[in-house]
C-alpha positions, -999 to 999 in steps of 0.1 A, spaced: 241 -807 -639 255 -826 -611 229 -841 -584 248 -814 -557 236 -787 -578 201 -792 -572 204 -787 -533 211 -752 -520 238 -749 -487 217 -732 -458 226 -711 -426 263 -731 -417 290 -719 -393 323 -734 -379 347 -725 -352 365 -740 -320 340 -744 -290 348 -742 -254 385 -733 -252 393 -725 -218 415 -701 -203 427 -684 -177 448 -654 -174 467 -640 -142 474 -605 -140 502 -595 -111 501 -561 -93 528 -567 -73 521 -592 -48 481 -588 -58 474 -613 -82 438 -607 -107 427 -637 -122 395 -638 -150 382 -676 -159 370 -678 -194 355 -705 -213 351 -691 -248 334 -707 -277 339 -690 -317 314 -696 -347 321 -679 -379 301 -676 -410 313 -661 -442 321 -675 -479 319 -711 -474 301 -727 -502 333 -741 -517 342 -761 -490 311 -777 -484 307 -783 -522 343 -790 -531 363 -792 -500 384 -765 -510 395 -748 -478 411 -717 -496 384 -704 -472 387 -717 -438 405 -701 -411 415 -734 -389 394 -736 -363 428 -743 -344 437 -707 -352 408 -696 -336 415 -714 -304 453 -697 -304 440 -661 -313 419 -665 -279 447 -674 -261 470 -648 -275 449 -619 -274 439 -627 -238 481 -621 -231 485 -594 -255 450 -573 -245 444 -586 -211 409 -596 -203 391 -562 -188 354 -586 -189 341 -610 -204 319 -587 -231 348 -564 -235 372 -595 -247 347 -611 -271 338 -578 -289 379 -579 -294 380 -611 -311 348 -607 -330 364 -581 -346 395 -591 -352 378 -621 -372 359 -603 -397 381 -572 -399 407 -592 -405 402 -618 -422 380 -611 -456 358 -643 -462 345 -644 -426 310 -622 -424 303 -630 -389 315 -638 -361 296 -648 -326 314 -654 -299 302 -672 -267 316 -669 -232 310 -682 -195 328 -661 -171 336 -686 -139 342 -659 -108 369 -669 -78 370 -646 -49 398 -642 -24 405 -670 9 402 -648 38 437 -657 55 438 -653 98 450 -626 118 470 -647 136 503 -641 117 500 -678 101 526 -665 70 553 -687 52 585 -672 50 591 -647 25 550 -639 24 538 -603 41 505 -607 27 487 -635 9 466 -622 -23 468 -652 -45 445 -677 -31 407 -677 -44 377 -701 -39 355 -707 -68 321 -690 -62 297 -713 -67 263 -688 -72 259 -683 -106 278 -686 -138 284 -653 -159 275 -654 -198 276 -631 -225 275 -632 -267 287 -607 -291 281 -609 -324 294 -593 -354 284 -586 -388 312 -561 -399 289 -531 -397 271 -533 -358 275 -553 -332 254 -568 -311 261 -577 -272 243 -604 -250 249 -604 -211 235 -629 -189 240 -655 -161 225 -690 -156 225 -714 -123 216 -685 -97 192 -708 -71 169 -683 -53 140 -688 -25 115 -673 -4 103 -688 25 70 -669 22 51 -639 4 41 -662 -21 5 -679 -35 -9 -696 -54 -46 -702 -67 -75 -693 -84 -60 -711 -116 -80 -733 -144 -92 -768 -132 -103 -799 -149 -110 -834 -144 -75 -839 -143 -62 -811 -119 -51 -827 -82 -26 -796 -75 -45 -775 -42 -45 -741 -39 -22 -725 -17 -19 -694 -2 14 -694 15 40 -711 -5 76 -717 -7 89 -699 -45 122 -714 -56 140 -711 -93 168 -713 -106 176 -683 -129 191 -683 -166 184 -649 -180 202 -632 -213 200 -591 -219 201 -574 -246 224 -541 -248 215 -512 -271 251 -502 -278 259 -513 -310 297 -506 -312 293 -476 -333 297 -453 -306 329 -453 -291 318 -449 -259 311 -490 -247 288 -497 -209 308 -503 -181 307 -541 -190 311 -553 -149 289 -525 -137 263 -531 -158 264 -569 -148 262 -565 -112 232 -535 -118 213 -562 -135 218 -588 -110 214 -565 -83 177 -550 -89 166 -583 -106 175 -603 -70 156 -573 -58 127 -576 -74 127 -615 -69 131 -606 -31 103 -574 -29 73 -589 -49 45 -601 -36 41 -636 -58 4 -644 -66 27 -667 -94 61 -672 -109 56 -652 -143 45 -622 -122 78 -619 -102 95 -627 -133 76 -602 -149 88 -580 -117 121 -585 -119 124 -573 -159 106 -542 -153 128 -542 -130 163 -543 -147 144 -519 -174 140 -489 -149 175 -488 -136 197 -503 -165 192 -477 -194 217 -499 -216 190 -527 -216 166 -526 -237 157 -563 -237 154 -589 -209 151 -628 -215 143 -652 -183 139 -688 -180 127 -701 -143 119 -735 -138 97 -740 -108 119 -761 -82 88 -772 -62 84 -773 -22 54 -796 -9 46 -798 26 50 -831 37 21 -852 47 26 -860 83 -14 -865 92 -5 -902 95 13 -894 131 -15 -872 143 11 -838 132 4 -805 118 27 -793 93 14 -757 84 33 -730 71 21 -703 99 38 -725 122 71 -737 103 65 -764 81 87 -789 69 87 -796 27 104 -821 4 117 -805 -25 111 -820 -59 133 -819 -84 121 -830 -115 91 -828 -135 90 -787 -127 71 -761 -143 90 -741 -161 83 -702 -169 99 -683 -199 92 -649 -210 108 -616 -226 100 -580 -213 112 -551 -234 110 -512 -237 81 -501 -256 91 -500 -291 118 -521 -292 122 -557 -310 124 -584 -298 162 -601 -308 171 -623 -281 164 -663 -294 137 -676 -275 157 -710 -271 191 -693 -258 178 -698 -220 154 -732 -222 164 -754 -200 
């Protein structure tokens, strides 16, 4: 017995992280364009070649980064979700030592440059539809896994900075020697929201969500719900905003939210004889770091709980 045979290989994966691309689609003069940074772990038979180095195997991780880049010419890229249940299949189906496949993917959005009406054209151009500014609000994720029988699809964003000026408390909480925070009863409530949901199509029916509509649903009546509550504290409009997504979204059945606190204090300006109260306009300094930081999952009744709790901490 060799001293590697006494140690047993645990959970392992491989594949090419982060490849980036971009892919322009033409209608005529109209140009398309979907950012992608995509990132591909695969599990399968792979004892040998952490025990031997045998790569009989191993599907290069450099063929992994060219299949992304191919299939988004040959298939297009209809969303994010759409083009990594694609390639999650494609690498199990088709390639038999692979088991699974998860596929990661940030979705960078560009909208169009709003040209003027004042005829400013070069020559040649009747319209311009091929200049886009990076939007800058959030930054759309999703993850689709793939076990050769079901599939499972994440969708989610990160980095979307929201605030209310008002309609927000805080107080009544649990004190001790060491407590110095007051009590406030009209507060500024800022996060910044990183949220994953959990889809209950599992590929078996042929009949997929509407990948974009669902997306902007969720985003939609979870701003909503951020905008419409009442905040006696952050985990209630959190809360809020899952119920939320849950009521209109019936392809949800799972809802994942991390939301650090991004503090506003009223600044002390007693030393110059000034009041700086809230009823009349007060003036803050916002504090960036430490912040609280709030995490919680809402579901449907009955259904489990599969989202990793550490996929949105921050």
């Amino acid at each position: 017995m060799t001293a590697s045979t006494r140690f047993v290989l645990g959970q392992n994966q491989y594949g090419k992280s982060e490849n980036r691309v971009v892919k322009i689609t033409r209608d005529g003069e109209t140009h398309h364009i979907k950012d992608l940074n995509v990132s591909i772990a695969l599990s399968g038979d792979m004892e040998e070649v952490h025990r031997s180095g045998s790569n009989a195997n191993v599907l290069p991780t450099d063929t992994t980064k060219n299949t992304v880049y191919a299939f988004a010419k040959e298939h297009g890229i209809e969303s994010a979700e759409a083009f990594g249940v694609r390639l999650a299949r494609h690498f199990v189906d088709d390639n038999a030592p692979i088991h699974r496949a998860r596929i990661r993917i940030e979705q960078y959005d560009w909208e169009r440059i709003e040209t003027s009406q004042g005829g400013a054209r070069f020559v040649g151009a009747d319209e311009i539809a091929h200049s886009f500014v990076r939007k800058g609000q959030e930054t759309r994720v999703a993850e689709i896994t793939y076990d050769g029988h079901g599939i499972q699809v994440l969708s989610g964003f990160k980095d979307l900075t929201v605030l209310n000026t008002t309609n927000s408390e805080f107080w009544g909480f649990l004190k001790d020697k060491y407590t110095t925070l007051q009590e406030d009863y009209d507060r500024i409530l800022a996060t910044t929201v990183s949220t994953w949901w959990r889809h209950n199509w599992d590929g078996v029916d042929s009949h997929a969500p509407d990948w974009d509509r669902s997306y902007n649903g969720v985003r939609k009546h979870a701003l909503q719900a951020f905008a419409e509550t009442y905040s006696y504290s952050l985990q209630q409009t959190l809360f809020e905003m899952g119920v939320r997504v849950l009521n209109t979204r019936d392809e949800v059945d799972e809802i994942r939210f991390s939301m650090p606190n991004k503090h506003h204090f009223r600044s002390d300006l007693s030393p110059f004889g000034i009041d700086n109260e809230a009823k009349d306009g007060a003036v803050y300094y916002a504090a960036d770091r430490p912040y609280g930081l709030i995490e919680a999952t809402i579901l449907r009744d009955g259904a489990e709980q599969l989202i990793p709790v550490d996929m949105t901490n921050l």
